[in-house]
VONU-854927 format. One record per atom (N, C-alpha, C, CB): y negated, x negated, z; residue number from 1; residue in three letters; atom name. Coordinates in steps of 0.05 Angstrom, whole numbers, plus 5000, padded with zeros to 4 digits. Each point is the difference from the previous one (the first is absolute). Glycine has a CB too. Layout:
BEGIN
((Y,X,Z),NUM,'Ala','CA')
...
This chain:
BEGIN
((5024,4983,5000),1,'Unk','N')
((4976,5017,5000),1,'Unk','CA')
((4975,4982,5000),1,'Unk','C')
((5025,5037,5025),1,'Unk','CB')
((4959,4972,4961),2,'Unk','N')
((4972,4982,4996),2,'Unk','CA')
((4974,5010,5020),2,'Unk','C')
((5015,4992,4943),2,'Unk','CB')
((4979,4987,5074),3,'Unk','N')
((4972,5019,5007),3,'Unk','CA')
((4985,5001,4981),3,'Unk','C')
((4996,4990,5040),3,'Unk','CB')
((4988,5029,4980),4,'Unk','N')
((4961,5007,4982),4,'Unk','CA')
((4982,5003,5019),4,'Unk','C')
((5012,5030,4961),4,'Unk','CB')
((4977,4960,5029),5,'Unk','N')
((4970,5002,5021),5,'Unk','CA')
((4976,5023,4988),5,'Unk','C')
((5006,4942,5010),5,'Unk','CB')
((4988,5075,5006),6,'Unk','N')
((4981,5019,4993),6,'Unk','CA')
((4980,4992,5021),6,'Unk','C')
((5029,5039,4980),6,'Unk','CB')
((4953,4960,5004),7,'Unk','N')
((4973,4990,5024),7,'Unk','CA')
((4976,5042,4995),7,'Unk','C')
((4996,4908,4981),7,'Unk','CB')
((5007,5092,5044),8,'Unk','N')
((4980,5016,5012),8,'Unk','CA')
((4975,5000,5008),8,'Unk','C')
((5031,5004,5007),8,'Unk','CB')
((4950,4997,4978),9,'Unk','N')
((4964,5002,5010),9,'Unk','CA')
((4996,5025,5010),9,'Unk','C')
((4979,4971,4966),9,'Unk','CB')
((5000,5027,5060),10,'Unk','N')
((4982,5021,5014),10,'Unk','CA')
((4978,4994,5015),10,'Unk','C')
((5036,5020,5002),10,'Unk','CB')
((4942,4989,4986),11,'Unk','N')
((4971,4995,5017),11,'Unk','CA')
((4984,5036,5010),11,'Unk','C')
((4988,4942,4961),11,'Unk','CB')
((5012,5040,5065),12,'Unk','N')
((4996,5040,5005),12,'Unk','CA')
((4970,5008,4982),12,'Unk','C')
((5023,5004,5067),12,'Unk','CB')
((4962,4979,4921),13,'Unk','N')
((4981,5001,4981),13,'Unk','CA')
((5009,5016,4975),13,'Unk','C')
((4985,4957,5019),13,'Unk','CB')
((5034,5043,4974),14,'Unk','N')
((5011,5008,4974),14,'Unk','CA')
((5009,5034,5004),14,'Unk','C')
((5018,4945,4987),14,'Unk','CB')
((4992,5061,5040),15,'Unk','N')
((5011,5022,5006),15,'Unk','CA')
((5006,4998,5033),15,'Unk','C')
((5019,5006,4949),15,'Unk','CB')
((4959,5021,5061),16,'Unk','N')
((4992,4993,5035),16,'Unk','CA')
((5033,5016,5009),16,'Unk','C')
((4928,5006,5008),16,'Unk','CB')
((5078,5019,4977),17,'Unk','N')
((5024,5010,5014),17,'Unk','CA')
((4981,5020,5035),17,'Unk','C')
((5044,4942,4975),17,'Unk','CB')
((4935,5058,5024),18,'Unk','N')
((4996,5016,5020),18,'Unk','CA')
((5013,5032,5000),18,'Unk','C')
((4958,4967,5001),18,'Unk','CB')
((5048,5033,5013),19,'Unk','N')
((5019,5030,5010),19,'Unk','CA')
((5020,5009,4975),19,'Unk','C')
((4955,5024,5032),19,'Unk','CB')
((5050,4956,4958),20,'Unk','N')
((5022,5000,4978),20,'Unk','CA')
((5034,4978,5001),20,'Unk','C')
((4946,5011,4970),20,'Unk','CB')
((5065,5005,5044),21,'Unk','N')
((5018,4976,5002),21,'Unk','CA')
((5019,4996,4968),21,'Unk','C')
((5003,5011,5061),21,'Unk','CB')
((5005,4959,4928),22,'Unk','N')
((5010,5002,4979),22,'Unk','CA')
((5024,4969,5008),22,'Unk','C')
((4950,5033,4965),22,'Unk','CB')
((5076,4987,5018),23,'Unk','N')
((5021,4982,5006),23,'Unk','CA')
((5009,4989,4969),23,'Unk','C')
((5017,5026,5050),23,'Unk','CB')
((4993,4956,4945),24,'Unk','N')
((5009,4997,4967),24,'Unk','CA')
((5015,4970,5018),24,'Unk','C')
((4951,5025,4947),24,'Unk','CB')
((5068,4988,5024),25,'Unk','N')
((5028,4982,5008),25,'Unk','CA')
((5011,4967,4976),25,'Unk','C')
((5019,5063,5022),25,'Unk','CB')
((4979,4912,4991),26,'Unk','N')
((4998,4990,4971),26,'Unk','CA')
((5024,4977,5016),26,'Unk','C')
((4939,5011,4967),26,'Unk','CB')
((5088,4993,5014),27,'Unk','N')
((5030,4994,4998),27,'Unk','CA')
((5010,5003,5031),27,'Unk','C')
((4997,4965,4955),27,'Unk','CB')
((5006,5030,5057),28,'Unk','N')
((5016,5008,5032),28,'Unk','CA')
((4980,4998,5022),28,'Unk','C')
((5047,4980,4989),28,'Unk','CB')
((4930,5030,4999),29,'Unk','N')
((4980,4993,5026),29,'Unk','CA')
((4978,5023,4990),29,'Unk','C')
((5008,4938,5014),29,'Unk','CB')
((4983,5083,5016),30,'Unk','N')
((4985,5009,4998),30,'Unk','CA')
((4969,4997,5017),30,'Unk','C')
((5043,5020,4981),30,'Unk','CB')
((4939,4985,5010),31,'Unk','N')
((4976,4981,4999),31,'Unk','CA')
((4975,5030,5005),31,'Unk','C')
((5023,4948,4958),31,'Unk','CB')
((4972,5058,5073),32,'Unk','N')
((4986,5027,5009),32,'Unk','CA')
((4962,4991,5005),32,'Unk','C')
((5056,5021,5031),32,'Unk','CB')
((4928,4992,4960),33,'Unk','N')
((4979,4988,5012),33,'Unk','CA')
((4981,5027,5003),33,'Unk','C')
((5006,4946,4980),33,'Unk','CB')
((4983,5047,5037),34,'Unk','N')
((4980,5022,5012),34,'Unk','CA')
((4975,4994,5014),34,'Unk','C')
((5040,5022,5006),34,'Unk','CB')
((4940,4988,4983),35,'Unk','N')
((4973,4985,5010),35,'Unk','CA')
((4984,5018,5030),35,'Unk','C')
((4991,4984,4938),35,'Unk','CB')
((5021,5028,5070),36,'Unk','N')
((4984,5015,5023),36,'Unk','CA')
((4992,5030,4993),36,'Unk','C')
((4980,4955,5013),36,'Unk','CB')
((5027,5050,5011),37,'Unk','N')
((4987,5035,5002),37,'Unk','CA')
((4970,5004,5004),37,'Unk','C')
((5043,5012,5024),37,'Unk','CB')
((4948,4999,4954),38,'Unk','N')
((4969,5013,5007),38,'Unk','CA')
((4985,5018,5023),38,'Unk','C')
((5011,4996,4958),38,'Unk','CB')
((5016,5013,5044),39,'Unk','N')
((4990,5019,5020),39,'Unk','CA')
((5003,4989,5034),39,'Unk','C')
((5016,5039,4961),39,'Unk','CB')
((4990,4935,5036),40,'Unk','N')
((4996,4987,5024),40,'Unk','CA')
((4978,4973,5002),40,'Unk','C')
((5050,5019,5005),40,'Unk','CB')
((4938,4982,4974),41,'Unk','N')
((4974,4980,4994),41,'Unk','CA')
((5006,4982,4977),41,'Unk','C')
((4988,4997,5050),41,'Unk','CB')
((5031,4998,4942),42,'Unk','N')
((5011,4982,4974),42,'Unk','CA')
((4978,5008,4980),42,'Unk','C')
((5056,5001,5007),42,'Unk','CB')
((4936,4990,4982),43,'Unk','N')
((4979,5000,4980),43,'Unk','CA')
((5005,4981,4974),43,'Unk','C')
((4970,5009,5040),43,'Unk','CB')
((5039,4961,4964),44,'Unk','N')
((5010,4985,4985),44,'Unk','CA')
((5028,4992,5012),44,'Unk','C')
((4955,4987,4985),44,'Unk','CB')
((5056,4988,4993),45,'Unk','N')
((5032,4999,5000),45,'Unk','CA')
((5002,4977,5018),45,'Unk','C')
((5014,5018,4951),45,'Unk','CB')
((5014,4980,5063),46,'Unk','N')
((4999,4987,5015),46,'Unk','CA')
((5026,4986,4989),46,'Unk','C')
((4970,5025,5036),46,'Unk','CB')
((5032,4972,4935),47,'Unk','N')
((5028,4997,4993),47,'Unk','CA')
((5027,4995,5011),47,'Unk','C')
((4973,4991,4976),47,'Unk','CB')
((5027,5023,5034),48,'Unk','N')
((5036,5004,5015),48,'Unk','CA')
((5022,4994,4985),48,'Unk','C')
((4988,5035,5024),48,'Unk','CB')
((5027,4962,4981),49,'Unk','N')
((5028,4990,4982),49,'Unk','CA')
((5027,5009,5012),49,'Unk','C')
((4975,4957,4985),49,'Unk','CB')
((5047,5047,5006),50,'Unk','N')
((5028,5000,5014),50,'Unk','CA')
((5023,5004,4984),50,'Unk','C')
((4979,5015,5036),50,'Unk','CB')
((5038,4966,4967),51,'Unk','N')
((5014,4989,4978),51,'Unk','CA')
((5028,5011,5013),51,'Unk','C')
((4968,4953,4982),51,'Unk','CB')
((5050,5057,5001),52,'Unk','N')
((5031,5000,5010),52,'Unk','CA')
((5015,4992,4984),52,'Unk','C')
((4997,5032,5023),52,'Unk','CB')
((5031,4957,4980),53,'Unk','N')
((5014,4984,4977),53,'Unk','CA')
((5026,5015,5015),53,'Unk','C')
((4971,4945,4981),53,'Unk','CB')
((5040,5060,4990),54,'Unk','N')
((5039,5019,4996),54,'Unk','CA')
((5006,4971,5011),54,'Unk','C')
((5015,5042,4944),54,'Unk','CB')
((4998,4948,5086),55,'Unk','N')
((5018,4979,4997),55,'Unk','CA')
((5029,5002,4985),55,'Unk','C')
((4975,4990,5039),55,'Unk','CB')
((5030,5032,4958),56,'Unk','N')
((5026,5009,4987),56,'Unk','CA')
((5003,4994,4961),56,'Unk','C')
((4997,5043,5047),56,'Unk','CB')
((4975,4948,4945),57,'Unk','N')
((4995,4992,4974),57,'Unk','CA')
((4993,4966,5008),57,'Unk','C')
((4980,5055,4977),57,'Unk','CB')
((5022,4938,5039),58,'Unk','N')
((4991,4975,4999),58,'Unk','CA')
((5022,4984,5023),58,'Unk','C')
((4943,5015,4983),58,'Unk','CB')
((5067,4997,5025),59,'Unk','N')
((5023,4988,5007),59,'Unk','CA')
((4999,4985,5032),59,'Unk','C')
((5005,4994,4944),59,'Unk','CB')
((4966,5002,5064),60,'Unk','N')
((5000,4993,5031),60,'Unk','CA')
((4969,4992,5000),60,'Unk','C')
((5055,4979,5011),60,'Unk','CB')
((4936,5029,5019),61,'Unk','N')
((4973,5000,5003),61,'Unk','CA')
((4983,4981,4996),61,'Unk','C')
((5012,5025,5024),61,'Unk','CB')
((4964,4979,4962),62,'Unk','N')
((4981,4979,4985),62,'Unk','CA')
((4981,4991,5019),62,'Unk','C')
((5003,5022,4956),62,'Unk','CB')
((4994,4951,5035),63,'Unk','N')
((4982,4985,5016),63,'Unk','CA')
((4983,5002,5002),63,'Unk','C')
((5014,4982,4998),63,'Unk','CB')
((4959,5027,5016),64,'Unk','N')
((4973,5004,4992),64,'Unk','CA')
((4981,4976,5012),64,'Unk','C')
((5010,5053,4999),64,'Unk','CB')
């Protein structure tokens, strides 16, 4: 089996995500970000991030 490397960009500049949570999934890893609730003072993004990986596609837990 061959790796691949997919490289991922995000600047909360590009997309704040305020009171929008958005998940997208790219090969065994899913990748959540959410910029803050407005209705608790969030105004701008605070770019949040949270990553989960299938260990069951990758065979044993990744090193971070």
């Amino acid at each position: 089996m061959q790796d691949s490397i997919v490289e991922f960009k995000w600047v909360g500049s590009q997309a704040n995500f305020v009171d929008e949570i958005d998940i997208i999934k790219i090969s065994n890893i899913s990748l959540g970000r959410f910029g803050g609730n407005s209705m608790a003072g969030q105004y701008k993004n605070e770019d949040g991030c949270l990553i989960w990986v299938d260990e069951k596609k990758i065979g044993s837990s990744p090193s971070f």
